[in-house]
Every structure is written in structure tokens, then in C-alpha cells.
ZATORKE-331477 format. One record per residue (C-alpha): x negated, y, z; residue in one letter. Coordinates in steps of 0.2 Angstrom, whole numbers, plus 5000, padded with zeros to 4 digits. Example, Ala and Ser with C-alpha at 12.3 -4.5 7.8 and 13.67 -1.06 7.14 Angstrom:
BEGIN
493849785039A 493249955036S 
REM end
This chain:
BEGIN
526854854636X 527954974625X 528154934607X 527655074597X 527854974580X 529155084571X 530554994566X 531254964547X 532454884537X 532254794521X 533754794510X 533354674493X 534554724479X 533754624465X 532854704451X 531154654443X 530154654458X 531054494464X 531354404447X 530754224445X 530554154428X 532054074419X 532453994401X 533654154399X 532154294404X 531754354419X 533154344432X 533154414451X 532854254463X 531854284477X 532454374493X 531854484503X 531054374517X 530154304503X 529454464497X 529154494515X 528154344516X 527054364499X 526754544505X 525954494521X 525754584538X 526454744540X 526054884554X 527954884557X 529454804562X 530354724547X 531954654546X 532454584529X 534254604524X 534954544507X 536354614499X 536254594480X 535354504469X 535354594451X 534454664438X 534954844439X 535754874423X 537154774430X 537154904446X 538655024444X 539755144453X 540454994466X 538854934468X 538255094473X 539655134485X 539254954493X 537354994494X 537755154503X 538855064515X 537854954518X 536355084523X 537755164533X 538255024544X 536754964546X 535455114548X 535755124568X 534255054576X 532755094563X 531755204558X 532055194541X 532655094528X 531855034513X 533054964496X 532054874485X 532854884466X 532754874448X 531855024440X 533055054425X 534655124435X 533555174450X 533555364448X 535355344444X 535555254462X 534555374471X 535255524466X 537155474468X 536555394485X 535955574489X 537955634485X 538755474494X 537455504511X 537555704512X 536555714528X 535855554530X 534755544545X 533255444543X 532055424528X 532855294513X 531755244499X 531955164487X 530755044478X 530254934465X 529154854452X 528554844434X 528054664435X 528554524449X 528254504465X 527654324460X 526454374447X 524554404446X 523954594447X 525954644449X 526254804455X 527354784469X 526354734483X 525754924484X 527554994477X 528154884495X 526754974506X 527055134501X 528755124505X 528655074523X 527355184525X 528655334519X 530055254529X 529055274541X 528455444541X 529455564530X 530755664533X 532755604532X 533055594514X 533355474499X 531655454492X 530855344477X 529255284480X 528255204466X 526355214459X 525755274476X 526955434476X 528355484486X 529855584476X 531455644482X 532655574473X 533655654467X 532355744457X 531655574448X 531655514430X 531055354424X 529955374410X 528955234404X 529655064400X 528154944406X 526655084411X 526655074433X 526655274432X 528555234428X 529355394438X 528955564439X 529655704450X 530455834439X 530556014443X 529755954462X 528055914465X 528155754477X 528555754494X 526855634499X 525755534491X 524355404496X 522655484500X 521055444489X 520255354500X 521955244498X 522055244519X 523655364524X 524955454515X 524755644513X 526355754512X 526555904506X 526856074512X 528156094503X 529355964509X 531055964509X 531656004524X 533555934527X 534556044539X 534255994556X 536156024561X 536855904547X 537955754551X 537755614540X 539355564531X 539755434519X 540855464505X 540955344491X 542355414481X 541755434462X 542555454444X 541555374434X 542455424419X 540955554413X 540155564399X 538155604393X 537855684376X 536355724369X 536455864356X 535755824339X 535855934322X 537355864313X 538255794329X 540055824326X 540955904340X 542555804336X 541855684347X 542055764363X 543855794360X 543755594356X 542955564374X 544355684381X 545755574373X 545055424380X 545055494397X 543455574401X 543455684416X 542055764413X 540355784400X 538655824404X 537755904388X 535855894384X 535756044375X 534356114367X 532956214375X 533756334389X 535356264385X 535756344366X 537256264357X 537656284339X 539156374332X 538756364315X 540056234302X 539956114317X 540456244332X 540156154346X 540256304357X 542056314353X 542556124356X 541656154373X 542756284375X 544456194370X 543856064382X 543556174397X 545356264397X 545956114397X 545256074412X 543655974410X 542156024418X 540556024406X 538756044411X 537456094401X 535656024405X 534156034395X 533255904383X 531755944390X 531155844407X 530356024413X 530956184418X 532856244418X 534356294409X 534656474406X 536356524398X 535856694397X 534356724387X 534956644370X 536456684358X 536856494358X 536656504377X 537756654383X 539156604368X 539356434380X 539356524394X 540656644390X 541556474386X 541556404403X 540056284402X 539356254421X 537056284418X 536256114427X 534856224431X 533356124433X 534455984438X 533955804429X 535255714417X 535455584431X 535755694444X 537055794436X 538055634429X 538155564447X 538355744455X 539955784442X 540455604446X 540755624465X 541355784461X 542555734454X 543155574464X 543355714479X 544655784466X 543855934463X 544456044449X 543556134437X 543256324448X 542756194464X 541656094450X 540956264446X 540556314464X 539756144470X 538456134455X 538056314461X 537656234478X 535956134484X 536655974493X 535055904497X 533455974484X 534255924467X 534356074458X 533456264462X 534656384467X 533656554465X 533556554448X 534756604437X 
REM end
């Protein structure tokens, strides 16, 4: 007889939903055959690989190049991979993998918990399930699967420190979720659909020398040309609203300016979690604009940091910056709107 079962692999990273108790905290000790083995029997095919073991703050720009050549290597024979990882740096990892893996071609989604594996009433027995099941079913992608939903994601933002709703899709409604009746998965209509001539590709050159500011009345502007001197390649702003910027005693449109002719790329994102960036419709907008700063649309923070990262490890300069944030690589930012 045939087997039908499909066929997935299980890469453990570490993170919360393997941590054991220690006299220093909660530290990453079990792997992913035991995660397997407290999970129980699956309607797949599962083969457990580990390759880190790390609570995700300490996951950085090599660990992500190794995590996507890992998936690389090894994706050839599955159906779909599953990464199981810390929820802190997560939507960091998901969206740069989404830049590293441009055309990836099977589902990978990442997962993770709130509380351990290990523990009583912990959360990542279903955060597991629902992860095979997407690795299973969805469409090739990077994905985040967490409290019964399936994000692309690129599009996700952590934002709650303990609560088991801790991601949400921003901008993007969720590709899938778990019925009701908590028996299937239910995708949506509106599910990204990757081009079906695309060749998957890893690329796992970054700069990591980028900044994230957060715009706050009485931030002085001097500190940007500070982060230029020290050898940032390139900021990401949080402005305010649509993507205003003051002028007034502290200009910071005009240090945004001085930065950009000398080459640095700097994108403006919004403070706000919902909606987009508009340069145009504001004063304080269309004054940064006129200076050279690149909109984020509707982009998140995380995915502009590790999009003007890998930009930049490509050697990009700043009119290639301009253009590639003006492209949709694989659903992280809106394209139609101004």
C-alpha cells in the first residue's frame, strides 16, 4: 500500500517551547524528538532535526543565514518544514527568512510557545499541531503559526509578552486558521499566491549595520548623524502617523536629508501597527519626502529592518534601495497604494 502520509520536517531551534527549568531561568533543553514524543501521534510523517538550541534573543544575523541553509539543504524530500523558536526575535526570523528564501517552494512555518513544552496547560501542544497541519496544506511560503492562526510572515508582529494571542497579522488578514469545531484548518480566499514560475534561491548576505528609531517629541536629530559616524548603513524611522517628521528647532527632516545625500538609505514606517505610510498627505510627510526618505508603506518595522538589511548585503545603493522597497518580494508590503 502507497503511503499517503505527507511527509515533514521538524527543525528545533531552541526558544521557550523547549526550555526546561534551571537555577539561572528557563533555559532551552529539550530536543525535538522530545517535543515529538510529548506531542504524540501525528497524521504525518515527521522527522526531527536539531540544529540550535537558543532562547531567541541570542538569534542573530548568522544564526538566521544558518537556519535558512539549513531549510535549504535539507527541504528536498518533504512536504514541508516546520522551525520550532523562541517568540521574541520570531517575526524578525520570519521575515528575513522571507528575503534569504525568495521563492522558496514548499510551506515553512515557524512556531513556538508562551509556556514549555513540559508544562501543565502550556500552549504548545496546539502551537505544534497547527503547524504541521500548515506544513502540510498551505501554499509555499514562510508562515508563523501561533494561537490557532496561520500568518504570513513577513506580515507578523509580536505583541503580547505572556498572553497565547501573542502574534498578529498586520495589514494581512491570516492566510488559515483552525475551524470552530477545532477539526481542519480553513484558508482564506485571499491567500497569497507565490508565482508559480519562481525558483527558490538562497541568499544570506546581510548588513547588519541598520538602525530602528522611534520618533519621540524632543528626540534630537544629532543622533542619527552619531549612528552614521559609527557606521550605520542605513536607518528605519518610526515616524509618526502617515509618516510626518518634525522641522521645527529639532529638524529632523533636514538631518534625514544630510543623511540621505550622503548615501544612506532611510525608511520611514509608522508607529502605528495598522494601515500605511503616506508621504504625501502631510506637510511633515511630503518635507521628508522631498528629502529622499523611502515610504514602508504598510510594511512592519521588522520587516523593513531585515528587508533594508539584505538590501544592503546585496550592495545595493541608495536608487536600488529606493526601487526594491518599491517591489513586493513575497506579500510584505502593499504595492498599489501610494
Amino acid at each position: 500500500m502507497t503511503n499517503t502520509k505527507k511527509k515533514i520536517l521538524l527543525l528545533s531551534t531552541g526558544g521557550t517551547i523547549a526550555s526546561v527549568a534551571s537555577e539561572e531561568g528557563l533555559v532551552p533543553g529539550q530536543s525535538g524528538a522530545e517535543l515529538l514524543h510529548t506531542l504524540g501521534g501525528q497524521p504525518y510523517e515527521i522527522t526531527a532535526k536539531d540544529i540550535l538550541s537558543l532562547d531567541s534573543s541570542n538569534i542573530q544575523p548568522e544564526e538566521w543565514a544558518y537556519i535558512a541553509e539549513q531549510i535549504y539543504q535539507l527541504r528536498r524530500g518533504y512536504d514541508g518544514i516546520v522551525v520550532s523558536h523562541g517568540t521574541d526575535t520570531m517575526a524578525y526570523t520570519a521575515s528575513m527568512l522571507t528575503f534569504m528564501l525568495q521563492g522558496i517552494d514548499l510551506p515553512v512555518v515557524l512556531t513556538g510557545s508562551q509556556v514549555p513544552m513540559q508544562a501543565i496547560l502550556s500552549d504548545a501542544p496546539d502551537n505544534l499541531r497547527v503547524a504541521f497541519a500548515a506544513a502540510a496544506t498551505c501554499k509555499p511560503g514562510i508562515y508563523i503559526a501561533f494561537n490557532r492562526q496561520i500568518m504570513r510572515g513577513c506580515r507578523c508582529v509580536k505583541i503580547r509578552t505572556t498572553g497565547f494571542d501573542a502574534f498578529k497579522s498586520i495589514n494581512m488578514d491570516p492566510v488559515a486558521q483552525v475551524t470552530s469545531d477545532g477539526i481542519d484548518i480553513k484558508h482564506s480566499a485571499n491567500e497569497y499566491v507565490p508565482s508559480e514560475h519562481a525558483i527558490c534561491t538562497l541568499n544570506t548576505k546581510v548588513n547588519p549595520h541598520v538602525a530602528m528609531v522611534k520618533l519621540f517629541p524632543g528626540f534630537d536629530p544629532a543622533m542619527l548623524k552619531a549612528m552614521v559616524d559609527a557606521g550605520c548603513k542605513g536607518i528605519v524611522v518610526e515616524a509618526y502617523g502617515l509618516g510626518g517628521m518634525n522641522y521645527m528647532r529639532r529638524n529632523m527632516v533636514k538631518a534625514v536629508g544630510e543623511i540621505i545625500k550622503q548615501g544612506i538609505p532611510v525608511i520611514a514606517c509608522s508607529q502605528c501597527l495598522y494601515e500605511r505610510t503616506d508621504l504625501t498627505k502631510y506637510e511633515v510627510g511630503r518635507a521628508a519626502l522631498l528629502e529622499g526618505a523611502i515610504s514602508g508603506r504598510d510594511m512592519t518595522s521588522e520587516s523593513a529592518v531585515t528587508k533594508l538589511m539584505w538590501a544592503l548585503g546585496q550592495e545595493m545603493d541608495l536608487e536600488e534601495i529606493r526601487a526594491f522597497f518599491n517591489k513586493d518580494i513575497a506579500g510584505e508590503v502593499t504595492i498599489a497604494r501610494p
